[in-house]
C-alpha positions in Angstrom: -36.9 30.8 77.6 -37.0 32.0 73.8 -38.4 35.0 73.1 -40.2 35.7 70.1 -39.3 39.1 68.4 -41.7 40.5 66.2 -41.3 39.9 62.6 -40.0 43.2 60.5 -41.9 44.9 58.0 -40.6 44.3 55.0 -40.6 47.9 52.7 -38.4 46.4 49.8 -41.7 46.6 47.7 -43.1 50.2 48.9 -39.8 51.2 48.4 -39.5 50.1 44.9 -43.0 51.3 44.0 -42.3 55.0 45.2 -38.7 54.7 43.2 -41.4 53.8 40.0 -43.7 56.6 40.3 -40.9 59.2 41.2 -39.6 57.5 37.4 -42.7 57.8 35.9 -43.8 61.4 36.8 -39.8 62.1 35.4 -40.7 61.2 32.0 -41.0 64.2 29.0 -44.4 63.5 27.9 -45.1 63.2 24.0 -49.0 63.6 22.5 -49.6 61.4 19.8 -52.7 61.7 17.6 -54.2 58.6 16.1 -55.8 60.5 12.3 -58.7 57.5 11.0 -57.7 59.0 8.0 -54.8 56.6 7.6 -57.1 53.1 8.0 -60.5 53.8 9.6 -61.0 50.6 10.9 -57.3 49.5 12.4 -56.6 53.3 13.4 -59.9 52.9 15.7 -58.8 49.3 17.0 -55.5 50.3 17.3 -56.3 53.5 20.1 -58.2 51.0 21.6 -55.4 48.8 22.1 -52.9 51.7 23.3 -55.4 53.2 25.8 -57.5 50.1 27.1 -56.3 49.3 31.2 -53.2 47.5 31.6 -53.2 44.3 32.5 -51.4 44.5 35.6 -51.5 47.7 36.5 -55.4 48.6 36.1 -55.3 52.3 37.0 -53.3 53.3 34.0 -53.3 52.8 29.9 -52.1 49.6 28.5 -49.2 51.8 26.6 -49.2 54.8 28.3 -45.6 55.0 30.4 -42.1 54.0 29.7 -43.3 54.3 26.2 -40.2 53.9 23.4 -39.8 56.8 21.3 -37.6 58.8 19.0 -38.6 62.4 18.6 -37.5 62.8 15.0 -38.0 66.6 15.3 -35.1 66.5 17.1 -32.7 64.8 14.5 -32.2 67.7 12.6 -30.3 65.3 9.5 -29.2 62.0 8.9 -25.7 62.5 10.2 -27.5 63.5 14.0 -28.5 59.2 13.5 -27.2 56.6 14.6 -24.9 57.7 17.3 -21.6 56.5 17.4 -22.5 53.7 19.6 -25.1 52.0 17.1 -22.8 53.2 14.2 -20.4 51.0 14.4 -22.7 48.0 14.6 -24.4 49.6 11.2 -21.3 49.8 10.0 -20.6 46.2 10.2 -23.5 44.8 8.8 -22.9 47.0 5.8 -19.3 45.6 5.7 -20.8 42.2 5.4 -23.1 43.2 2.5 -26.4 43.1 4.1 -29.2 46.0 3.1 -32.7 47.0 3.9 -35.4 47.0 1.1 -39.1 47.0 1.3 -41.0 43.5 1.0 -43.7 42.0 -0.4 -44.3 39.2 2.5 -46.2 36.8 0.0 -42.9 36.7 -1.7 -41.4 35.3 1.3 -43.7 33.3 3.1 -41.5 30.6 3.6 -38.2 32.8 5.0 -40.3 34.5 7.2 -41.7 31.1 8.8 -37.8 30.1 9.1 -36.7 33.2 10.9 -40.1 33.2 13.4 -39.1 29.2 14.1 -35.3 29.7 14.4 -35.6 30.3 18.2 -38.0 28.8 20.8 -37.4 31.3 23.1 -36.9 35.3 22.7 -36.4 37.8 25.5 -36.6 35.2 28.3 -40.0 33.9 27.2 -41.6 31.4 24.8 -42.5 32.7 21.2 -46.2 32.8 20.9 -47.9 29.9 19.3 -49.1 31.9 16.3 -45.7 32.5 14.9 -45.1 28.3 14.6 -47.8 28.5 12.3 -46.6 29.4 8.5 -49.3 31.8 7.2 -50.8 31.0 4.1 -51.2 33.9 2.8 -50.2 38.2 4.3 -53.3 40.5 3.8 -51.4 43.9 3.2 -52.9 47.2 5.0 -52.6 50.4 3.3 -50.9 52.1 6.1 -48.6 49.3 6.9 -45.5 48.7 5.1 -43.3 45.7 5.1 -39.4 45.8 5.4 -36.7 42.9 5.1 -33.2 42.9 5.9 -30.6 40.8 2.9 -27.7 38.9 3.4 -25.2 39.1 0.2 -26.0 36.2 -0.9 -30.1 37.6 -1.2 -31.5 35.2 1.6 -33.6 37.7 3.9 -32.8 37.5 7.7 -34.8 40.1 9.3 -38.0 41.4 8.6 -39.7 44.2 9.9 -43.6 45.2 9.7 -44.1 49.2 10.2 -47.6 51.1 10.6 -48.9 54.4 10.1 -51.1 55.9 12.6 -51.1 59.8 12.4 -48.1 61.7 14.1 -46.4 58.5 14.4 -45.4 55.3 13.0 -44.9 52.4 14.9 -43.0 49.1 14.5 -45.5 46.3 14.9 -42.8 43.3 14.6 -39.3 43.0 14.3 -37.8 39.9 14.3 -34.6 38.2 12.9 -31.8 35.7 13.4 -30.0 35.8 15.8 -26.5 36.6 15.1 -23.7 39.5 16.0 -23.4 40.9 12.8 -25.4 43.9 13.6 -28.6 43.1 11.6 -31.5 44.6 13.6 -29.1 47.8 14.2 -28.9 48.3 10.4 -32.5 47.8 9.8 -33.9 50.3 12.8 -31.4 52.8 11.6 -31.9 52.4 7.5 -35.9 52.8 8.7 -35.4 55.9 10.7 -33.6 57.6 8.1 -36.0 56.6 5.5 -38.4 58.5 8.0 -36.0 61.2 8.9 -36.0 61.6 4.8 -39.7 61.8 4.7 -40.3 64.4 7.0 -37.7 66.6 4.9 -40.1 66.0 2.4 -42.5 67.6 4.4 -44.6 64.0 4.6 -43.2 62.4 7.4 -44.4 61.5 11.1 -43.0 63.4 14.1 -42.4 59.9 16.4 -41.6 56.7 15.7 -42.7 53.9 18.6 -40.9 51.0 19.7 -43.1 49.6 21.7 -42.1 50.0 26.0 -39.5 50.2 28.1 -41.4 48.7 30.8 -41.5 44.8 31.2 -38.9 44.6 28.3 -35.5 42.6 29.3 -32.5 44.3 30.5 -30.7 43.2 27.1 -33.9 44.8 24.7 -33.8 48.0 26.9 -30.3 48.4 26.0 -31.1 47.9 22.5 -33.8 50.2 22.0 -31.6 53.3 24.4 -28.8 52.5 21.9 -30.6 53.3 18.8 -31.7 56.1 20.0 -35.3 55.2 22.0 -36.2 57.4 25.1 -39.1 56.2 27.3 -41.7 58.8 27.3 -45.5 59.1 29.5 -47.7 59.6 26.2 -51.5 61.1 25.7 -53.6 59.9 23.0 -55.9 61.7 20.7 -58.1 60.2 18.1 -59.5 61.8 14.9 
């Protein structure tokens, strides 16, 4: 006669949540202060966002761990940035003539509606809906500003969109063709300098966000540690 044994417990999942907090309570921790004096309304809306309950995990802030930062207090010139690693891919994308400049995004409407519908997919998922739909018109924000990546030939293939929030800035979106030529390296790094400049100047934030590590693929993890990112536990202020 068969015996039944008694099914094991499996721990994979304990184990794996124990290995997450232990990660978590590892992070250095980094206060940023949200200043209304920047854009009342969208500073406001903005905390909100940040600090409203994950979705999945209800007990903490929505962007509160694993957050992706550079402390630019600790990049004491533009040589300390990129490191060698993201260098080189800087490197080539200046070899093949293509520079940063800020944008006006009316002036582009139609480039940036190419590069948001040149992929279906990005990171393992489907684009949002939103970005097959080819604005009519961009309402600037005061404490936004608008940056686009040329090719030699003047066609723009990457475009970034940067706010200002109080002790930081943070990159809203960031998208571009895809391609090896080293495109989004050159524009993170040409932006961080331009920041790292500012603060010289005695005007310039002390963090600059990336978004999270967390729930990011392996291959956009990678990316952001590269260029310099560090995932930090962050506490928000607002004034």
């Amino acid at each position: 006669m068969l015996v039944k044994l008694p099914q094991l417990i499996d721990f994979t999942p304990l184990v794996k949540g124990c290995r997450l907090v232990l990660d978590v309570a590892r992070l250095p921790v980094a206060r940023l202060c949200f200043d209304t004096r920047y854009h009342p309304e969208d500073v406001r809306n903005t905390y909100r966002l940040f600090t409203r309950r994950h979705p999945r995990y209800k007990v903490i802030g929505h962007k509160q761990f694993g957050v992706a930062l550079i402390d630019l207090r600790l990049l004491a010139d533009n040589a300390a940035y990129p490191c060698s690693g993201a260098a080189s891919y800087v490197g080539k994308a200046r070899k093949r003539g293509y520079r940063l400049a800020q944008i006006d995004r009316n002036e582009y409407i139609d480039a940036i509606h190419a590069i948001n519908t040149s992929v279906p997919n990005r990171q393992g998922r489907p684009m949002d809906a939103h970005y097959q739909q080819k604005a009519a018109r961009y309402e600037p924000q005061c404490h936004y500003r608008y940056f686009g990546v040329f090719d030699k030939c003047g066609q723009l293939v990457a475009y970034a969109n940067m706010g200002r929030f109080g002790n930081f800035a943070a990159f809203a979106q960031l998208l571009g063709y895809r391609n090896n030529d080293g495109v989004m390296h050159l524009m993170i790094a040409d932006i961080v300098n331009l920041l790292l400049a500012e603060r010289r100047s005695g005007d310039g934030p002390d963090y600059v966000m990336y978004d999270t590590f967390f729930g990011a693929q392996p291959g956009l993890r990678q990316f952001k540690t590269l260029l310099g990112f560090t995932p930090y536990r962050v506490r928000y202020t607002l004034q």
